[in-house]
C-alpha positions as a Markdown table, in Angstrom:
| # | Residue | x | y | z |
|---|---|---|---|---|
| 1 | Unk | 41.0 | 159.6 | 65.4 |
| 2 | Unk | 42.5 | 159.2 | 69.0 |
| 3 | Unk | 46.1 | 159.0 | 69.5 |
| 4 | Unk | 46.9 | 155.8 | 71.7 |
| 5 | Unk | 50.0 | 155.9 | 73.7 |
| 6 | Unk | 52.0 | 153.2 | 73.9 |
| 7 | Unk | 52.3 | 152.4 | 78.1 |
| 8 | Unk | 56.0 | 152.1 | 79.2 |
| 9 | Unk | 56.7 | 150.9 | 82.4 |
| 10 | Unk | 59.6 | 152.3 | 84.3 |
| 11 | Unk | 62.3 | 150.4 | 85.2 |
| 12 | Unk | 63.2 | 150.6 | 89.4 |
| 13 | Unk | 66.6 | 150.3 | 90.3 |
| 14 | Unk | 67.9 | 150.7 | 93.9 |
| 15 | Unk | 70.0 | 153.6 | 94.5 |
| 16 | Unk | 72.5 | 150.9 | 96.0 |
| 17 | Unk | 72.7 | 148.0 | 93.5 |
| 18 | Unk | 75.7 | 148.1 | 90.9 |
| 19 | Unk | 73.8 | 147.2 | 87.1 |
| 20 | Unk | 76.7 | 147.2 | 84.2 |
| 21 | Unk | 75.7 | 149.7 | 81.5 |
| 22 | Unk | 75.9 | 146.8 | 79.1 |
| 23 | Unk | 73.2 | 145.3 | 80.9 |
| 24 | Unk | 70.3 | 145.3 | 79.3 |
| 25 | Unk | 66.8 | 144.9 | 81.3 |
| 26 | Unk | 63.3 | 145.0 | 80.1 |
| 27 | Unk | 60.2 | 147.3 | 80.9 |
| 28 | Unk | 58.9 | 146.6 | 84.4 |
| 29 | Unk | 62.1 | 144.7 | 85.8 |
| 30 | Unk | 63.3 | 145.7 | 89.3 |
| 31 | Unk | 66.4 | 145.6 | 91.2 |
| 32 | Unk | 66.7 | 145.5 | 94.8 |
| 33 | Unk | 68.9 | 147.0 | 97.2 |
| 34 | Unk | 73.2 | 145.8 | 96.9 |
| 35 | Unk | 72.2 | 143.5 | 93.9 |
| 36 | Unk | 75.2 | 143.3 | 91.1 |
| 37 | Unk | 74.6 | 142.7 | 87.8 |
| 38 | Unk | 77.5 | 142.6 | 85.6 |
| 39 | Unk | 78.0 | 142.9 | 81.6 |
| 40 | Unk | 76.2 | 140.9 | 79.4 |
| 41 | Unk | 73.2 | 140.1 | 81.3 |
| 42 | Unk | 69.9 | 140.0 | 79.3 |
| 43 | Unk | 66.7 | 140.3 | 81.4 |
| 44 | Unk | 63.2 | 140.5 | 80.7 |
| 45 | Unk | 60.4 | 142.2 | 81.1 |
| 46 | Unk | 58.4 | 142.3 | 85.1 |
| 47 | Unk | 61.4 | 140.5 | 86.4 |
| 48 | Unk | 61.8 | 141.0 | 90.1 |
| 49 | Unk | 65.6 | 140.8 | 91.4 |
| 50 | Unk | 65.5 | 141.5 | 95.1 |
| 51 | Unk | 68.3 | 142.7 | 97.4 |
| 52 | Unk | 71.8 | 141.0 | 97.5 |
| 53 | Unk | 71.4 | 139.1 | 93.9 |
| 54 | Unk | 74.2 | 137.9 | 91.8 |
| 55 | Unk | 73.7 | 137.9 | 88.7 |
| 56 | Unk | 76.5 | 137.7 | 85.3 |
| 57 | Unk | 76.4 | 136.6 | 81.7 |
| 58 | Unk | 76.7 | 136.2 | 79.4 |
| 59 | Unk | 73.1 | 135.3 | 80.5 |
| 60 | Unk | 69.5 | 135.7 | 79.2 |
| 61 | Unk | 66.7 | 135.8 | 81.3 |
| 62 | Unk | 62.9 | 135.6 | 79.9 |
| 63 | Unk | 59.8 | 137.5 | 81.4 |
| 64 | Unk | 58.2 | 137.6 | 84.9 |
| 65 | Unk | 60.9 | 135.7 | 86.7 |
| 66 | Unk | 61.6 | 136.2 | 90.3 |
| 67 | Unk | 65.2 | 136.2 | 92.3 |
| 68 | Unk | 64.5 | 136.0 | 95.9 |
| 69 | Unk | 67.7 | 137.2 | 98.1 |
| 70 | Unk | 71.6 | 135.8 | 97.9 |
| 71 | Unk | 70.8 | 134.0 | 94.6 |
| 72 | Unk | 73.7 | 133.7 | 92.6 |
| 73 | Unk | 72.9 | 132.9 | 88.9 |
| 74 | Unk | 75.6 | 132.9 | 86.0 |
| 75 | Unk | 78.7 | 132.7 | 87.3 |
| 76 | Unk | 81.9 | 130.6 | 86.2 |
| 77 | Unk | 80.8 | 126.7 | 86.4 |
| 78 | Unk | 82.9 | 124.8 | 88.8 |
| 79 | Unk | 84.7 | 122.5 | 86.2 |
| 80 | Unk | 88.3 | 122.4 | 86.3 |
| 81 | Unk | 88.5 | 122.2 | 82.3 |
| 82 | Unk | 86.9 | 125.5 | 82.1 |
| 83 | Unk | 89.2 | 128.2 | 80.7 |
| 84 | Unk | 87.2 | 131.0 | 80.3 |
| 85 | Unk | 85.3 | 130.2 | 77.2 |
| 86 | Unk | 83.1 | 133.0 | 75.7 |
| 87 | Unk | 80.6 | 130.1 | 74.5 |
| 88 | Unk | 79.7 | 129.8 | 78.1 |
| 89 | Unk | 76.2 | 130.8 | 78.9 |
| 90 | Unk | 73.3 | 130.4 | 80.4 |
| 91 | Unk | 69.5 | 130.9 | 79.1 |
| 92 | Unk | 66.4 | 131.1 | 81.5 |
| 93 | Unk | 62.9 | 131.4 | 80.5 |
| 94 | Unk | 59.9 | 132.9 | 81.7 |
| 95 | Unk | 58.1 | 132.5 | 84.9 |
| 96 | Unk | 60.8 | 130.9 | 87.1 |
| 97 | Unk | 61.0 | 131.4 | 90.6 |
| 98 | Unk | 64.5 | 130.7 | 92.4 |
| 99 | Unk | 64.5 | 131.2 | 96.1 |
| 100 | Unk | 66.7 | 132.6 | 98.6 |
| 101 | Unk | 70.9 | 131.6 | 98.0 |
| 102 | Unk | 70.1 | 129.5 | 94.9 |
| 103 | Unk | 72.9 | 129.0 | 92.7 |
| 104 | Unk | 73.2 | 128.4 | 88.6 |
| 105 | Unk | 76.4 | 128.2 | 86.7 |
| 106 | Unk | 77.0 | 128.6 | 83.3 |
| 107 | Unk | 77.6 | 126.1 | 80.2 |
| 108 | Unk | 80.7 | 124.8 | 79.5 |
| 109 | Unk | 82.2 | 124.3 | 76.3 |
| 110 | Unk | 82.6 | 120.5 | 76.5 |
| 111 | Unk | 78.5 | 120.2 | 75.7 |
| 112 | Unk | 77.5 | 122.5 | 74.0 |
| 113 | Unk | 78.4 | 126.0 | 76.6 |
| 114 | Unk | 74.6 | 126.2 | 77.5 |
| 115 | Unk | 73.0 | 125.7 | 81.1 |
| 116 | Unk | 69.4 | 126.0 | 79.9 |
| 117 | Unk | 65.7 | 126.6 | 82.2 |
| 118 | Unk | 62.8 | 126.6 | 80.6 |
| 119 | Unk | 59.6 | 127.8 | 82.1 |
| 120 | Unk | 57.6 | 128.2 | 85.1 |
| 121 | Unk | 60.3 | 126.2 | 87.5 |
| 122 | Unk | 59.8 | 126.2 | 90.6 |
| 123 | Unk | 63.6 | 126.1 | 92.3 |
| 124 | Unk | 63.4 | 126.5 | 96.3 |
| 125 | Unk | 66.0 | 127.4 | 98.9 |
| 126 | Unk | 69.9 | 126.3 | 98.4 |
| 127 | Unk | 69.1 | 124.3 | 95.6 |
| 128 | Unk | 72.3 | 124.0 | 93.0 |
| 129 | Unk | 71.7 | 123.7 | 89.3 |
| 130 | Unk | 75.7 | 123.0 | 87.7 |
| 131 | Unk | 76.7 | 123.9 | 84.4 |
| 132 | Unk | 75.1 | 122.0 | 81.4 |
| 133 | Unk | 72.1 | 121.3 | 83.1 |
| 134 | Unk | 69.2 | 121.2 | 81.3 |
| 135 | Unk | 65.5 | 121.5 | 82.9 |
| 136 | Unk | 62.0 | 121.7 | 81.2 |
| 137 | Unk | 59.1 | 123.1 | 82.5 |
| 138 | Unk | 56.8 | 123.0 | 85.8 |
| 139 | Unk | 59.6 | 121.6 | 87.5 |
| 140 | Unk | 60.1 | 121.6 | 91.3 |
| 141 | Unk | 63.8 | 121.7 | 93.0 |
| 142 | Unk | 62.9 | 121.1 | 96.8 |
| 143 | Unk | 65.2 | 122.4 | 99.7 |
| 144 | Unk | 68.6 | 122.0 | 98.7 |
| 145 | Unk | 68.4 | 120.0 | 95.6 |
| 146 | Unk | 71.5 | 119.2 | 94.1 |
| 147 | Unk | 72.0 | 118.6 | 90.3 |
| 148 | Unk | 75.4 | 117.7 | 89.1 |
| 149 | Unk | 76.9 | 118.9 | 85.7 |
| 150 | Unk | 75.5 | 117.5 | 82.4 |
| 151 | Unk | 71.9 | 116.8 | 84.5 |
| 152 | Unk | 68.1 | 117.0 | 81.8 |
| 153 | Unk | 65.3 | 117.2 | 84.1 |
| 154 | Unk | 62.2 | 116.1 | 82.1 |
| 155 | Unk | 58.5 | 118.7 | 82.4 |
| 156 | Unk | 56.7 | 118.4 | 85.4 |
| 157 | Unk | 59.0 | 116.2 | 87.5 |
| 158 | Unk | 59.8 | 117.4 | 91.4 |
| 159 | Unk | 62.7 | 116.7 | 93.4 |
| 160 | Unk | 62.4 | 116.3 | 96.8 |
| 161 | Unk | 64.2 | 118.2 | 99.4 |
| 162 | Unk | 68.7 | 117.1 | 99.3 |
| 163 | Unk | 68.0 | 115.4 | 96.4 |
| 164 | Unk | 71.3 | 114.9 | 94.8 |
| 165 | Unk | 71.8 | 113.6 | 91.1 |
| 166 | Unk | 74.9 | 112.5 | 89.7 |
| 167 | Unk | 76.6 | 114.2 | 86.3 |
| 168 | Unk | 74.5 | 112.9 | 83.3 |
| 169 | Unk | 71.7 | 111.3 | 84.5 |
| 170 | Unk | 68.5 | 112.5 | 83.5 |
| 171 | Unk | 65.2 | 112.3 | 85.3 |
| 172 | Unk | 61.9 | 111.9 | 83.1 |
| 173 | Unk | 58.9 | 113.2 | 83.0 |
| 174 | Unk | 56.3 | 113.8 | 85.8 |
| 175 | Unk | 58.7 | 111.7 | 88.1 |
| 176 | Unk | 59.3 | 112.5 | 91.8 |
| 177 | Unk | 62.1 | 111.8 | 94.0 |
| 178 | Unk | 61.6 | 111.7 | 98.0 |
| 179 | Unk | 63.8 | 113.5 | 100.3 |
| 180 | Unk | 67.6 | 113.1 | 100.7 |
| 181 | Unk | 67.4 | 110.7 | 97.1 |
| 182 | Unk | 70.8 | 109.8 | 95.9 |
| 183 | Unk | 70.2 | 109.2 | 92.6 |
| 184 | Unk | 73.2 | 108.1 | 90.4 |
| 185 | Unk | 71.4 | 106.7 | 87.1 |
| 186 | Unk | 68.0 | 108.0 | 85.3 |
| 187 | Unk | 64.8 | 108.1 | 86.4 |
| 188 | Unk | 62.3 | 106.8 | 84.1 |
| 189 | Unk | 59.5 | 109.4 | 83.2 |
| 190 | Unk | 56.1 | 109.2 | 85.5 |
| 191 | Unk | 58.0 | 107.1 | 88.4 |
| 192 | Unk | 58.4 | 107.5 | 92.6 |
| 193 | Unk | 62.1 | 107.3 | 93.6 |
| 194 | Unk | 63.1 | 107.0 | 96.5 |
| 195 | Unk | 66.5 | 106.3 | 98.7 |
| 196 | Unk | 70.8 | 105.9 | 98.7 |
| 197 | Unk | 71.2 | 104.4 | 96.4 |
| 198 | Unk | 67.8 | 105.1 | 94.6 |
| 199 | Unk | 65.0 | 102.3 | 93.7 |
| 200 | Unk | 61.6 | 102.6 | 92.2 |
| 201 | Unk | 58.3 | 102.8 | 94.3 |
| 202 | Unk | 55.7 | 103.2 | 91.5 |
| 203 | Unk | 54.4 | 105.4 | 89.4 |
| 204 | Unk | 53.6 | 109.0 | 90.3 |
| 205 | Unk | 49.9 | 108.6 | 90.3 |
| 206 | Unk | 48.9 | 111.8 | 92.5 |
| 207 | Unk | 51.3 | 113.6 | 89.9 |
| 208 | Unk | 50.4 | 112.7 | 86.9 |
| 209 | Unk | 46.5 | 113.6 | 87.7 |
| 210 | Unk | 47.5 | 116.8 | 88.8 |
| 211 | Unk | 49.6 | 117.2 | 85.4 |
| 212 | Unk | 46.1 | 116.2 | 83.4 |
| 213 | Unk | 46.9 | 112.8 | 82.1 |
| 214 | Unk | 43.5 | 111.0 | 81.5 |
| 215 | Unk | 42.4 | 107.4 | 83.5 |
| 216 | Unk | 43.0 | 105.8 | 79.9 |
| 217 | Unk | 46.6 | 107.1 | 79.9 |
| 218 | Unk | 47.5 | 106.7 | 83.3 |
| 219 | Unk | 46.1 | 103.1 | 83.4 |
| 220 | Unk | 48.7 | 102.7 | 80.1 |
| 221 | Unk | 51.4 | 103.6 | 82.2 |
| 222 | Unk | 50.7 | 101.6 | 85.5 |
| 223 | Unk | 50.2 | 98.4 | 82.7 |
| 224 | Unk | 54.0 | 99.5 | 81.4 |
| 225 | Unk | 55.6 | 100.3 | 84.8 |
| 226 | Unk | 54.1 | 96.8 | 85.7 |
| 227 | Unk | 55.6 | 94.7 | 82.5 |
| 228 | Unk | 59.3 | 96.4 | 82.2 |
| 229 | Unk | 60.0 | 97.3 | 86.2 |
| 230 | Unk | 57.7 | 94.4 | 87.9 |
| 231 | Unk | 57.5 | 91.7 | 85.7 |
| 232 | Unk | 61.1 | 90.3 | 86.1 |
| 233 | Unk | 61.5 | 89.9 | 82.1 |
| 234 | Unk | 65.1 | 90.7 | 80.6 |
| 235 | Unk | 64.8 | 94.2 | 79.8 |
| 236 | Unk | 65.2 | 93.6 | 76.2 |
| 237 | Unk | 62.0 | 91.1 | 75.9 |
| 238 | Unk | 60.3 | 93.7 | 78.8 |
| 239 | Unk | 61.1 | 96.7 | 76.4 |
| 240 | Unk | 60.1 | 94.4 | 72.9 |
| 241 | Unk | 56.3 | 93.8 | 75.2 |
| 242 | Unk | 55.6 | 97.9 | 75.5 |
| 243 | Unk | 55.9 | 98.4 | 71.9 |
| 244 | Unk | 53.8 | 95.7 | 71.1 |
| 245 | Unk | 51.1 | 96.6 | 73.4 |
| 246 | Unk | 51.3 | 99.8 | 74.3 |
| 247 | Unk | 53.4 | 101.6 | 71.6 |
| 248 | Unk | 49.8 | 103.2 | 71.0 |
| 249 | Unk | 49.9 | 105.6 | 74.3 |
| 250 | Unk | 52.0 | 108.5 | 73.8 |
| 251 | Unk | 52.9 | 108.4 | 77.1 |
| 252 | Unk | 53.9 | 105.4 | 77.0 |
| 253 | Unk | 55.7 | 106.0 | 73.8 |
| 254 | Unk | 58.0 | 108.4 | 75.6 |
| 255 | Unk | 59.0 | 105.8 | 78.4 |
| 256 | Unk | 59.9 | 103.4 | 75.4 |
| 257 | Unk | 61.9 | 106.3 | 73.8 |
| 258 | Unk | 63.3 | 107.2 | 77.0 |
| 259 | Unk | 64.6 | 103.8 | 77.9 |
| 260 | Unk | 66.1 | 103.4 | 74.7 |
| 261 | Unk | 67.6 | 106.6 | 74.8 |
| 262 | Unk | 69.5 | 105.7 | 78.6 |
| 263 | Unk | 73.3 | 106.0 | 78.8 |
| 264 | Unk | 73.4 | 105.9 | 82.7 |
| 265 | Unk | 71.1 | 102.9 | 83.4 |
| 266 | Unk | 67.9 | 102.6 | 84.7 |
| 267 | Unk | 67.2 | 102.8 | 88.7 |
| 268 | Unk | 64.8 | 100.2 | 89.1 |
């Protein structure tokens, strides 16, 4: 019988970058020139850290993520209260891409010590994701994005470029912001917001086909955004309408949840 080798792929790290020998990085990853990595830092396998990269845990990063140059990802969370807490973290899944001088902060211990990324974000230059943040997946983080602490970004929604979100809001679902968005309560899932202060333009038709929602569902949702947003019914008897009719998309199921679920308010 032939022998089958197990393939292990070297790990490349620059002569120049400074990696903690606590550090623990999986096969395939690379490190570019003058990058630091400090102790407890988990990273993944085919994850590409190029030069000048910051990076300190205690933090876990997944597979096939990539750190373009001057990101800084880990550090101390600007919150006064923090003291230093070892529950501090932050956890990043696979696929992500964070471009150049991108910055993500750690947890705190007031909710929870996690600053959590899920998958296959998509977070581009000078962007700022606080501590406590949570984001889904397929997300985009325009130009210079700003999320305060405390911030859930729902799957698939994009941000346009200086976007700025206030501590605790959340934004749902396939929603998208335009550019230079001040946006100081939550965004309800598969809506366009735009402006300072933020109001609602529709629903994100163009992204929600792109994200494979079907006519039948999409239709469902432009009926919703029509009798809660458009309608001018008290929110209560708008809200007691979409489970009546329309309690039977799941899409639309998740705006009902969603609204229900809002401690900041609803831009409108």
């Amino acid at each position: 019988m032939k022998k089958i080798h197990k393939l292990h792929i070297k790990v490349e790290i620059h002569p120049t970058a400074l990696v903690d020998p606590t550090a623990v990085l999986g096969s395939g990853v690379s490190v570019g020139a003058y990058t630091v990595i400090g102790p407890n830092v988990e990273i993944g396998a085919g994850t590409e850290v190029m030069n000048h990269v910051s990076i300190q845990g205690p933090t876990k990063i997944g597979k096939g993520n990539r750190f373009f140059p001057y990101t800084s990802i880990g550090l101390e969370p600007q919150d006064k209260k923090y003291n230093g807490e070892t529950s501090s973290r932050l956890e990043i899944g696979d696929g992500n891409t964070f471009r150049e001088f991108v910055t993500v902060h750690r947890g705190t211990e007031n909710d929870g010590g996690v600053t959590s990324i899920g998958n296959n974000n998509w977070v581009m230059a000078y962007s700022h994701i606080a501590h406590d943040c949570k984001i889904g997946n397929d997300v985009i983080l325009a130009n210079g994005s700003t999320l305060g602490g405390h911030v859930t970004i729902e799957d698939m929604s994009l941000l346009g470029g200086y976007t700025a979100v206030h501590q605790y809001c959340t934004i749902g679902a396939v929603a998208m912001t335009g550019g230079h968005t001040m946006v100081a309560q939550d965004i309800p899932p598969y809506t366009k917001a735009v402006g300072n202060r933020v109001k609602l333009y529709g629903i994100n038709r163009i992204g929600l086909e792109r994200n494979g929602y079907s006519r039948d569902e999409i239709s469902n949702i432009l009926r919703a955004y029509r009798i809660f947003f458009r309608s001018k019914l008290p929110a209560k008897e708008g809200l007691q309408r979409l489970e009546v009719e329309l309690s039977h998309s799941p899409a639309v199921q998740h705006l009902i949840d969603f609204i229900k679920a809002s401690k900041r308010g609803l831009c409108r």
